[in-house]
N, C-alpha and C positions, 0 to 999 in steps of 0.2 A: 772253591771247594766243591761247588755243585759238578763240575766238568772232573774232579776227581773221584767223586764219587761214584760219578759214570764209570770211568775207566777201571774202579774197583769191581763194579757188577761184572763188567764186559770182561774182566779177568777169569770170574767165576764162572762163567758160560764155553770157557776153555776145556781143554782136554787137560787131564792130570800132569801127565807129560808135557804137554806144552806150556802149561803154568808153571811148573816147575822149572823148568827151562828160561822164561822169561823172568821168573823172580831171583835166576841163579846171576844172570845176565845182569840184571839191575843191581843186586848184590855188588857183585864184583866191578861194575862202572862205580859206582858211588865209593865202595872202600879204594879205586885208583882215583878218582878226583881226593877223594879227604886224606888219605893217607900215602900216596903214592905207589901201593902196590894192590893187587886183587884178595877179594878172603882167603886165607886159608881151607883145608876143605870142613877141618870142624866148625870153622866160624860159619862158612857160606850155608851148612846145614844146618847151622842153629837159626839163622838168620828167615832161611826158607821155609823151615816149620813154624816159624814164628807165624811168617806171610800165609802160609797155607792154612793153619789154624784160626785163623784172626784176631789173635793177641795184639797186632799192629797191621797197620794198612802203608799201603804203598806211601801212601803219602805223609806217613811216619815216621819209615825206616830211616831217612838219613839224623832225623833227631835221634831215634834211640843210639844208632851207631856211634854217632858224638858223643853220647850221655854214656854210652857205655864202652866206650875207647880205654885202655890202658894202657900203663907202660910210656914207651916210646911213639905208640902213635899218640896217646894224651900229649904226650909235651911236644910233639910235632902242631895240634891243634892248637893248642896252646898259645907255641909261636907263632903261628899265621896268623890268629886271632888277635895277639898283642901288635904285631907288624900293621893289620887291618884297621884295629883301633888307635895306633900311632898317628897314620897317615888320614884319616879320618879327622883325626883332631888338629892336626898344621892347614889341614883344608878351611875347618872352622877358624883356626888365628887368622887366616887371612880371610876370613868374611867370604868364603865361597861357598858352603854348605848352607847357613842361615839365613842369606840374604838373597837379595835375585842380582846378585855378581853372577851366580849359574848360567843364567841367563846372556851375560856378557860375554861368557868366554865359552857359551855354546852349548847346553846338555847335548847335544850328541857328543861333542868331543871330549867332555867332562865321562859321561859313560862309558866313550870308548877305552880311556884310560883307566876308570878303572877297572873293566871288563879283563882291559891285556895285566892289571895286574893281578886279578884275580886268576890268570890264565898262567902268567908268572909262579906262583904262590903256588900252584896245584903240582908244578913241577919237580917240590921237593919232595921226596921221599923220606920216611923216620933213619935212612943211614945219611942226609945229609942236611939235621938239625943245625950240627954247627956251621956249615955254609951258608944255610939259610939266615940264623943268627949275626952271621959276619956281613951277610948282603944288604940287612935291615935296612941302614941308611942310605944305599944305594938303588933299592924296591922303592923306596917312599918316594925319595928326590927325581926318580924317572916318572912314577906317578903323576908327583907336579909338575914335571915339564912337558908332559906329555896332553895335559890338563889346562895348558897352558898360564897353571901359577909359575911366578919367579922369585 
């Protein structure tokens, strides 16, 4: 928190422009990892006055985003969240999240896995919920093999 704090000050020691510029930039990375496409230009300006005002700080913005998602990007979150929490929970049936089995089958390769599926995941966009939904049990089960559960 303390190192974002910093980077909040050092934001404000910007030029107008170029803070606007980098909270448009952050904007639009965050709505393509969570929703698969960049803001809109009304969302990205709501978003950047928000930042510019300091209603919320940088290190905010991807919770309000989520909290205030609608529509089809909600059910898009939704399902990668229920996908995330699925696969989460067959980790735990098999005694590898609460135990130190993590440890057996490697945290780095346990992370790597679910880094690639979290990399996975990011790839949907709100026009391909239903592929995403079809893929479910096929995201989770690469997960564990890749995790080296069987």
């Amino acid at each position: 928190l303390t190192t974002g704090q910093a980077i909040e000050n050092y934001l404000h020691t910007l030029e107008g422009d170029v803070r606007q510029q980098l909270y448009g930039t952050l904007t639009d990375s965050l709505y393509n990892s969570l929703f698969g496409h960049v803001a809109d230009e009304g969302g990205k300006a709501y978003w950047v006055g928000q930042l510019e005002s300091g209603a919320i700080s940088v290190l905010q913005l991807m919770s309000a985003l989520m909290n205030g998602a609608g529509g089809a990007d909600k059910n898009l979150l939704d399902a990668k969240a229920d996908i995330a929490y699925e696969a989460a929970l067959r980790m735990v049936d098999r005694n590898v999240l609460p135990t130190t089995d993590i440890t057996l089958l490697g945290e780095a390769q346990v992370n790597k896995a679910l880094q690639h599926m979290q990399d996975q995941l990011a790839t949907y966009d709100v026009t391909e919920l239903s592929n995403l939904l079809a893929d479910k049990d096929r995201l989770i089960s690469n997960l564990l093999e890749e995790a080296g559960i069987h």
